[in-house]
C-alpha positions in Angstrom: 178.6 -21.6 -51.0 176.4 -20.5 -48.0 178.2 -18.8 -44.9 178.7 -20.5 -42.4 177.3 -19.5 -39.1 178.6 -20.2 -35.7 175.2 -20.2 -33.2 175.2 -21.1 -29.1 172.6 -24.0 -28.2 170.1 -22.6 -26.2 168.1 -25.6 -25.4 167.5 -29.6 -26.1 164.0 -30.9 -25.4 162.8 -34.8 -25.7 159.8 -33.5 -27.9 159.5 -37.6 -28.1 161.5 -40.9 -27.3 163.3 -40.5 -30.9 163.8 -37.0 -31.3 165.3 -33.8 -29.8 164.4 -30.1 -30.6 167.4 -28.2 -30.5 166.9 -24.6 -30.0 170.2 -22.5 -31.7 170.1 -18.5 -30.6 170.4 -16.3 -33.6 171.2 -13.3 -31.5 172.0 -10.6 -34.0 172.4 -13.3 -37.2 170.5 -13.2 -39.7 169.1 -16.3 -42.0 166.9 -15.6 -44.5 164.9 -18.8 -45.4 161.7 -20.0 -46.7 159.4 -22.3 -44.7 160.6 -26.4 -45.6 164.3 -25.6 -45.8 167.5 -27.1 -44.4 171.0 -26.5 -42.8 173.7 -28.4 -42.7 174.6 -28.9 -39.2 177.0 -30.4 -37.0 179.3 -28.9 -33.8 181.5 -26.6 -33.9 184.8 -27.5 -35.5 183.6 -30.5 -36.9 184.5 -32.1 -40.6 180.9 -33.8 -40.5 178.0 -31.5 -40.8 174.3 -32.9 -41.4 171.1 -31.8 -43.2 168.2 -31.1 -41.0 165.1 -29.4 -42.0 164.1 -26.1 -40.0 161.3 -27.2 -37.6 160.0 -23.4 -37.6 158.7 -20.6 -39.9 160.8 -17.5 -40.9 158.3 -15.5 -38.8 158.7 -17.6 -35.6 162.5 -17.4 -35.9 162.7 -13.9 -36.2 160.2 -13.0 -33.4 162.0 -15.5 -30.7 165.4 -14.8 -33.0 166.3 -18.7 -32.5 166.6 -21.5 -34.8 164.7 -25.0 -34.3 165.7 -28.1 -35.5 164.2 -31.6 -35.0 167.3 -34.0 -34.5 166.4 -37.8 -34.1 168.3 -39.5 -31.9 169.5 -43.4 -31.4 167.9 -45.8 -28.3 171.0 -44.1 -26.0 170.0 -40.7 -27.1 172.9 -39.7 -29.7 172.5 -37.7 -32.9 175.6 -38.9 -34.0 179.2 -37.9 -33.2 178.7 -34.7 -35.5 176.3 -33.3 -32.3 177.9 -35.4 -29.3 178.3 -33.9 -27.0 174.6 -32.1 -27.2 174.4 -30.1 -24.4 173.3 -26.6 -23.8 176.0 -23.6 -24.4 177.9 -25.8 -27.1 178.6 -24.2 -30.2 176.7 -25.4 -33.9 177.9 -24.7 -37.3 175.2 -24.4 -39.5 175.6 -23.8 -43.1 172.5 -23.0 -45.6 169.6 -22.7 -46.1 169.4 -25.5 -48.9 166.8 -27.6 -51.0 163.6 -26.6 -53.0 160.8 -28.2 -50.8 159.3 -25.3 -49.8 156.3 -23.7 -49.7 155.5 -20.8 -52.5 155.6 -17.2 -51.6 152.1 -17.7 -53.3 150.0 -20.4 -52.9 147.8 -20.4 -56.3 145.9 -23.5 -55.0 142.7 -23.4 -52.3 144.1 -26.2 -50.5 147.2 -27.6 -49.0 147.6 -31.4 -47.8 150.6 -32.2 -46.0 151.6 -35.8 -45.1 153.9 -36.4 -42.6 156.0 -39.2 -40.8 159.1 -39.0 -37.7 161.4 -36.6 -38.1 159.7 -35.8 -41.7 157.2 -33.6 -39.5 160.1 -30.8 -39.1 159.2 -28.7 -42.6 156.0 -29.2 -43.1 155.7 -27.4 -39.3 157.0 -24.6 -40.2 155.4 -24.7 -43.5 151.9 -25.0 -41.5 152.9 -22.4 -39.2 153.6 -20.5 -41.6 150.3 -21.0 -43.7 148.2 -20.6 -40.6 150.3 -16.9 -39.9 149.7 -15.2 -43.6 146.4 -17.0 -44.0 148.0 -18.8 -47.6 145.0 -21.3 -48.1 141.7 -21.9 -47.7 142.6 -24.9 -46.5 145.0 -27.0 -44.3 145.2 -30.6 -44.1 148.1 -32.9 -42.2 148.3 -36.3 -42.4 150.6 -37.5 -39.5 152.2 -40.9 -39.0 154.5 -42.2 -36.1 155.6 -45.2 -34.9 153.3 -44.8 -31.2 151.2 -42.6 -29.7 154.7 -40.7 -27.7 156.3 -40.0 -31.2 154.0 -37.3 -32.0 156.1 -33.9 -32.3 154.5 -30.9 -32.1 150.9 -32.7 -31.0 150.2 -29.4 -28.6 150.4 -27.0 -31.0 148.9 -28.8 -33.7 146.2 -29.8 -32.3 145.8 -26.0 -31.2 145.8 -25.1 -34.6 143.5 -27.9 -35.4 140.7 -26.7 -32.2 141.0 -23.1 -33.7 139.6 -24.0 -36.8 143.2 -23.7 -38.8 144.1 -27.2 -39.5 142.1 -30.9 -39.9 144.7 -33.2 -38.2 144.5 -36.9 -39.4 146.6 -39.2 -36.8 147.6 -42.8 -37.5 150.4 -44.8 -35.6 152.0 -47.8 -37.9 152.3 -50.0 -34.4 149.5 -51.7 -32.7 149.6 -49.4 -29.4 147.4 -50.4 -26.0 144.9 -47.4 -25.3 145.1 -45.9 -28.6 142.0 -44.6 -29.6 142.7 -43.3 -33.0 143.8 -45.0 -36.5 146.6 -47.4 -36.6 147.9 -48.7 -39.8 149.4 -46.8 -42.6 148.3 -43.8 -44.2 146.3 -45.1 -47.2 144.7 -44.1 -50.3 140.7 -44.4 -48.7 142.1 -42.0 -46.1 143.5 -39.4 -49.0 141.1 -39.8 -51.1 138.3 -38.6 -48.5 140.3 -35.7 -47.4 140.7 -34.0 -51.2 137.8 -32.4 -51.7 139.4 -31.2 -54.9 142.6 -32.8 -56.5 143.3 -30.4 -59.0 143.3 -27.7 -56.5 145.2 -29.3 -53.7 149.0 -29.0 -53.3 150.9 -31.1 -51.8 153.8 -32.0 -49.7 155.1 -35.4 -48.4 158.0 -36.1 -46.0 159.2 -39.2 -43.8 160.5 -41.8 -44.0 161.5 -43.4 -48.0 158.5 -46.2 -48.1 155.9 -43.6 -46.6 157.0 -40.9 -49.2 156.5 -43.5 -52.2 153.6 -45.0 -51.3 151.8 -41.3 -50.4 152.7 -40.2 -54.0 151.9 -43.1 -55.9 148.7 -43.0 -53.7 147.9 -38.8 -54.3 149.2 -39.1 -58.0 146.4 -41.9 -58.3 144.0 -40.1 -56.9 144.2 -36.9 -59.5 146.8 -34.3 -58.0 148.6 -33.1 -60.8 152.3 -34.3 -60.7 153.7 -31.1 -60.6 151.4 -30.6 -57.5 153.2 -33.5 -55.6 156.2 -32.2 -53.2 158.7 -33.9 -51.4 162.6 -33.1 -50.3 164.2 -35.2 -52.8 162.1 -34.3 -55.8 160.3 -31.1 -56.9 157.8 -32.8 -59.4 
């Protein structure tokens, strides 16, 4: 069983309607991790503990020696009663990390495609981050899907990476949205298909929401990307 760790809550930001970024301070803890894992979470003293992906790479954790999580939260702004209260200076109990949906120490492919939806956005961030850092593809593609234009997580700095040449960002929103002048619909098989330049060489990781994750794996399997080449959190193909 992992430790468990006992880590002050620096900092809650509304990153978007749905979600919070909870910023834990490791101070002089340590967590080794690789980039798409999880912690269990949950306040201090709790039964009830949670798994939430880490929303930042191992480099980016150890530099700012904090710990991000994405937390989505109800229409009144509750995780749950696990994290209520969820104010700065409480106490989280993490325990981890946990799960095999991560990205390899080495990438053996050209290419990685990442498609993402909510909350589902959290590892494949600090995979891309990651990526982007040690320069571990050719190639970086994100396929990301919210609800409306204001649940976009991270838009800043992806679209940073994407402006300095380190990422093609493909944006769609599921909802019809007024002033919206991207894609809108669900991320489809056309859309996948014109973004793999080479199947067989393209790994790939999904995460979101259940009916997103089956339908972009039918859809990528479809299209040639070996099965084994197909990642998402509840399945290592």
């Amino acid at each position: 069983m992992s430790p468990l760790l006992t880590l002050p809550l620096l900092r809650v930001e509304p990153v978007t309607p749905r979600a919070r970024l909870l910023t834990l301070d490791l101070g002089g803890s340590s967590l080794a991790y690789r980039p798409g894992q999880a912690v269990m979470a949950g306040l201090h003293g709790q039964a009830v503990r949670r798994p939430y992906s880490i929303a930042c790479s191992p480099g980016r954790a150890a530099a700012r020696s904090a710990l991000e999580l994405l937390v989505g939260v109800n229409a009144s702004g509750s995780a749950g009663p696990h994290l209520t209260p969820l104010t700065p200076g409480a106490a989280i109990d993490i325990e981890g990390p946990m799960g095999a949906f991560t990205l390899p120490e080495q990438v053996a492919t050209s290419d990685l495609l990442f498609v993402g939806g909510g909350t589902g956005i959290a590892p494949l961030r600090a995979m891309i981050d990651h990526a982007v850092a040690e320069g571990a593809a050719r190639r970086l593609v994100l396929f990301y899907s919210a609800r409306q234009p204001d649940e976009f997580a991270f838009i800043d700095e992806l679209r940073a990476h994407e402006h300095a040449g380190h990422l093609e960002l493909h944006q769609t929103v599921t909802r019809e949205s007024a002033g919206w002048p991207g894609r809108t619909g669900r991320i489809d098989r056309d859309q996948l298909r014109a973004a793999l330049r080479e199947p067989e060489g393209t790994l790939c990781f999904v995460c979101g929401p259940a009916a997103m994750v089956e339908e972009g794996v039918d859809a990528l399997a479809r299209l040639g990307v070996p099965d084994d080449a197909i990642r998402t959190e509840w399945r290592r193909r």
